[in-house]
N, C-alpha and C positions, 0 to 999 in steps of 0.2 A: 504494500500500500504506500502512495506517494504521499510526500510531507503535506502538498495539497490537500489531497483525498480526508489526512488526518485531521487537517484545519477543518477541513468544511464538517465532518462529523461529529467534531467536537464541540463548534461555533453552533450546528445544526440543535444537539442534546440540550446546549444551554439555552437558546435562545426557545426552546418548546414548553420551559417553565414560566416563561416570561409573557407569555401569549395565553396563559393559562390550561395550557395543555402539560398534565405532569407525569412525572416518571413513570408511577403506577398507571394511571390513564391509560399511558401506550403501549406498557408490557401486560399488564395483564389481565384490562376489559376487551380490547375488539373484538375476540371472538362472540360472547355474549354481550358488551353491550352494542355492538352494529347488529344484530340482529332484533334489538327492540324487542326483546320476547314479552307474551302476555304479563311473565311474572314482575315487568317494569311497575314504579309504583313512587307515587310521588304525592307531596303538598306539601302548605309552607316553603315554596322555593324550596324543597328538596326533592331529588330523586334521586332513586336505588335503582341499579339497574346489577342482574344476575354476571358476576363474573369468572366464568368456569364454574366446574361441579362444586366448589367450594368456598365458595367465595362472593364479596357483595360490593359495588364500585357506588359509592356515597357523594352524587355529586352537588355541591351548594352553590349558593348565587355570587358568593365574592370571598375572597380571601381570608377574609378578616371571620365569616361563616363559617371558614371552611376550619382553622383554630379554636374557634368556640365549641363546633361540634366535636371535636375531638378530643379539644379538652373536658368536655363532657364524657365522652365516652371513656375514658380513663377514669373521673371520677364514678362513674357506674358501676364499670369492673374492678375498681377497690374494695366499692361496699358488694363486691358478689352479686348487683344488679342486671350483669351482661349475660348473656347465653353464651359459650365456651367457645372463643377463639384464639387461635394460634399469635395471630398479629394484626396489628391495627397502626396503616400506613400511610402520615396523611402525604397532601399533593398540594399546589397551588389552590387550588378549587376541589378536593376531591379529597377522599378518606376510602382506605379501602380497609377491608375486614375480612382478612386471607384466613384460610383452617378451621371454618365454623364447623363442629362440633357436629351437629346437626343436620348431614348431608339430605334429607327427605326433604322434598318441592316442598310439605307443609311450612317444616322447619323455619328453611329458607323465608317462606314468603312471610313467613308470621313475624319474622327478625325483620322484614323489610319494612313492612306494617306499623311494626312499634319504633324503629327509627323514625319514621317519619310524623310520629304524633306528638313524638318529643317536643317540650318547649325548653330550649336551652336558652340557657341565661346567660347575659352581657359577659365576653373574656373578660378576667381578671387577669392583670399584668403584673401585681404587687407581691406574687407567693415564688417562696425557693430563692436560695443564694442566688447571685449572680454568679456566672461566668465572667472572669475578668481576663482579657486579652491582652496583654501590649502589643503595640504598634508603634514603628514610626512612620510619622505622617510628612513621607517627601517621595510620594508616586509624579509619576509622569505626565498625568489628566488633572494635576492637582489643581492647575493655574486655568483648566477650563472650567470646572466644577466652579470656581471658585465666582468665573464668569455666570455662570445659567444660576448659579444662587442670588448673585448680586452682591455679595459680599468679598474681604480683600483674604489673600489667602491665608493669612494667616489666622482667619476667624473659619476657616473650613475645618483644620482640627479639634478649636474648642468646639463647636457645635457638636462636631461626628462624635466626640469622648463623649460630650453630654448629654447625649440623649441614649437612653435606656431600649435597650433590643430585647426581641425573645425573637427563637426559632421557629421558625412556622410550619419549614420541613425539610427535610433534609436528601439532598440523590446530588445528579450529577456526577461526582464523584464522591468516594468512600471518604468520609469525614466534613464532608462541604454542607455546610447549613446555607439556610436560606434566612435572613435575618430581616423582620421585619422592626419598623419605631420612626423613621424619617417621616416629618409629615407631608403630607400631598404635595404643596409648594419645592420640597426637596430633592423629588422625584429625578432620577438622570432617565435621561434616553441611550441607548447601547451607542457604542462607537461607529460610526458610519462604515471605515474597515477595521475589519478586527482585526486584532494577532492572531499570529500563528503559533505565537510561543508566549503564555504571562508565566512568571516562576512563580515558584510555590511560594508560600507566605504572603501573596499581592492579597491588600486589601482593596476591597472594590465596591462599584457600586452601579443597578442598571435596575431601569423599573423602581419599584417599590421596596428593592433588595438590597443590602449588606452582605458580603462573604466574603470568603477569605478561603483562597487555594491553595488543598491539602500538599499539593503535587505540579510539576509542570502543566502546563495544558493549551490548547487555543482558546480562546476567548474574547469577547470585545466588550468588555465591561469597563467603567473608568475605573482605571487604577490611581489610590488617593494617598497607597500609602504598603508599608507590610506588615508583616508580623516575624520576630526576627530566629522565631523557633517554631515551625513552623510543624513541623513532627509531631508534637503535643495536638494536633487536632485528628491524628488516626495512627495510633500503636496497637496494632495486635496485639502485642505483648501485656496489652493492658485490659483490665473487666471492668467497664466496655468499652471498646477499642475507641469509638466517636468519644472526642472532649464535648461536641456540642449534639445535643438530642430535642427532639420537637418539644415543645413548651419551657424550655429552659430559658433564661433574663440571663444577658449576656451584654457585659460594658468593655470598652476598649479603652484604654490607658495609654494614654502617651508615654511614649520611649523617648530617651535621647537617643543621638545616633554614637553608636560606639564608633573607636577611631582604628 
């Protein structure tokens, strides 16, 4: 495969989170949910749609949705509320709910049913330590960010330290969260070309996202800044290997730059 080929599949991965099409989404609904089957089931801006023999693809109206319902669903399956599944993985827009317990159409439908009459309550941003990152803030898009904000650059790292992230979800690549907290006004648009190559540790920013790569990769996110130990976000060696996991408050810290 050529270096091209690698860019554009990499650029391709990352820019289908951004468009709200996510990881789960495309690996493991189309076979059942492009076929629309009867057992589809929706209200409240929700619909479930059948994904695989095992499985149920949770799709919501917007982001910020799609964290509440999951945070919810976590709090259920604490107090032993949930019907027995394997894993529960959310997406830009989307929650999926792999290994239900309960492989019988009833089952199924009946989990799909009571998802959807749920009323879940407003996220809460304020529970659990933070995640604390260092970064230093001297990326290469630092001086355009700095422009589409309105502000001079060096008010671009107080701002990004100060403002409080959670994970919203996590793919792309092994240890790469997706960080949601920048308000609307903050918003970047992805690089017109991307690269072919950001290093690991690039902090960045595109859409309504915050992250920080685990690993070499292509990408075309504005790079604002890094992180100067970059390992620490995906060590096998460690239980659990991700430093960052969905629902977790995660702050960056200003670095000096070492000499």
């Amino acid at each position: 495969m050529s270096a091209g080929t690698g860019a554009a599949r990499g650029v391709t991965a990352e820019r289908s989170v951004l468009t709200g099409q996510s990881r789960d989404a495309r690996t493991s609904a189309p076979r059942g949910a492009s076929a629309r089957s009867s057992r589809d089931t929706s209200a409240h801006g929700i619909r479930v749609l059948p994904a695989g023999s095992g499985a149920l693809l949770v799709e919501l109206p917007s982001g910020e949705h799609a964290e509440a319902f999951h945070a919810e669903l976590l709090r259920r399956r604490a107090r032993g509320e949930l019907p027995a599944v394997r894993e529960i993985v959310p997406g830009a827009r989307t929650v999926l709910l792999d290994g239900i317990a309960d492989r019988t159409p009833d089952g199924s439908a009946r989990l799909a049913r009571e998802l959807v009459s749920w009323e879940i309550p407003p996220l809460r941003r304020d529970t659990g330590e933070a995640v604390e990152i260092p970064v230093v803030y001297d990326g290469p898009d630092l001086a355009d960010v700095a422009v589409a904000w309105g502000v001079t650059v060096a008010d671009v790292p107080r701002i990004h330290a100060g403002t409080e992230f959670r994970v919203a979800f996590c793919g792309f690549a092994p240890g790469f969260g997706y960080l949601t907290g920048l308000p609307e006004h903050l918003h970047m648009p992805r690089r017109a070309t991307p690269r072919t190559r950001v290093p690991a540790g690039a902090l960045a920013l595109a859409g309504a996202y915050t992250g920080v790569y685990p690993r070499p990769s292509p990408g075309g996110w504005q790079i604002i800044g890094r992180m100067p130990e970059p390992g620490e976000l995906w060590n096998p060696a460690r239980e659990p290997a991700a430093l960052l996991s969905p629902g977790a408050r995660v702050r960056f810290v200003a670095a000096e730059v070492r000499p």
